[in-house]
N, C-alpha and C positions, 0 to 999 in steps of 0.2 A: 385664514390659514389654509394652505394650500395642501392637501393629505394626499394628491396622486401620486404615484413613482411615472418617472417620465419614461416616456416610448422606446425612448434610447435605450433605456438600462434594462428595459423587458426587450427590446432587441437582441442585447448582451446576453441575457441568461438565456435565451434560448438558444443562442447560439452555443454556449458557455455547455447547456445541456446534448445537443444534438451532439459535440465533439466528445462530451466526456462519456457516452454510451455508445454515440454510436463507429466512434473512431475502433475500442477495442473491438465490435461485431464484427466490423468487416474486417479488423485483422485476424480477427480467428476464424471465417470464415476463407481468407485467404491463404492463412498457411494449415486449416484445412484441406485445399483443395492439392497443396504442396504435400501432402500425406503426413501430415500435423495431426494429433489425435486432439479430442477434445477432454480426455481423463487428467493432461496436467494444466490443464486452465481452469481446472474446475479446483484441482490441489491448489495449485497457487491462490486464488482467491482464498480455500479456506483458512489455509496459513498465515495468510495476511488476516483474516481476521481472527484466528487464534491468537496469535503471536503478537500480531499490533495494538489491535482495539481491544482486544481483553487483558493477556499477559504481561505489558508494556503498560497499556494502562494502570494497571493496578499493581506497577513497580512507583509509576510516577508521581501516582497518589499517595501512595505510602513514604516516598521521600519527600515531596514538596507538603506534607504537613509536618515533617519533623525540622529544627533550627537548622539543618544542611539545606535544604530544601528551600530555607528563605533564605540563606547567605546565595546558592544557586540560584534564585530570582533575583535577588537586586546586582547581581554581576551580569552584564550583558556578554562579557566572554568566557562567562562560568557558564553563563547557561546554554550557549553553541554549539559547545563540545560536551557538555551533558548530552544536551538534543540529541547531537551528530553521533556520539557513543552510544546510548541509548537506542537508536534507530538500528548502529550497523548492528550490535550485538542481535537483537531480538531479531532484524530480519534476515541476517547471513543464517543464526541458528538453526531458525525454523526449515529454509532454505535449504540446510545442508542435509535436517531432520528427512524432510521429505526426500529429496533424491537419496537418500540412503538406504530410506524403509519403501512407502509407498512408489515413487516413480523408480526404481533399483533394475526393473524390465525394459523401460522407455528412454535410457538414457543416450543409444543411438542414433536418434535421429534426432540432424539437428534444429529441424520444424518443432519437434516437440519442448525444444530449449526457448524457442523463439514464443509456444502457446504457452509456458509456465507465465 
């Protein structure tokens, strides 16, 4: 029995890794340099993890254990538009939460739309 992962696929993930870290660095080092702040890069991240990984989480949790929840699992086009609702709601929210409150100073420049 053969238990290595082949070359290839550790090829992949590092590749898979080098793009998922370091593609947004140098865009926000880029539109840094375009006079881009780094205060709503740092907003967006945390919004996305207020908003998605916890708040959303813990909407998702609470519906896929109740009987709606599994009629929404065994329907492949109930649960798309669950998904897809799901997503826009909590991330346009937060989104709009934030440029409302927090980013309400930064909202002219459009580098700074680009580091959100």
């Amino acid at each position: 029995m053969n238990l290595t992962v082949p070359d290839l696929t550790i090829a992949c993930m590092i590749v898979s890794c080098v793009i998922a870290f370091g593609l947004p660095i140098l865009l926000a080092l880029y539109f840094h340099k375009k006079k881009g702040e780094f205060i709503p890069m740092i907003v967006g991240i945390a919004v996305m993890f207020v908003f998605v990984f916890t708040l959303e989480a813990a909407v998702n949790q609470t519906i896929f254990k109740s009987t709606i929840g599994e009629t929404i699992r065994n329907n492949k086009v109930l649960y798309a538009v669950y998904g897809g609702l799901m997503a826009a709601v909590f991330e346009e929210c937060g989104r709009w939460i934030a440029y409302r409150t927090i980013l309400k100073n930064r909202m002219g420049n459009d580098s700074n739309a680009l580091m959100y």
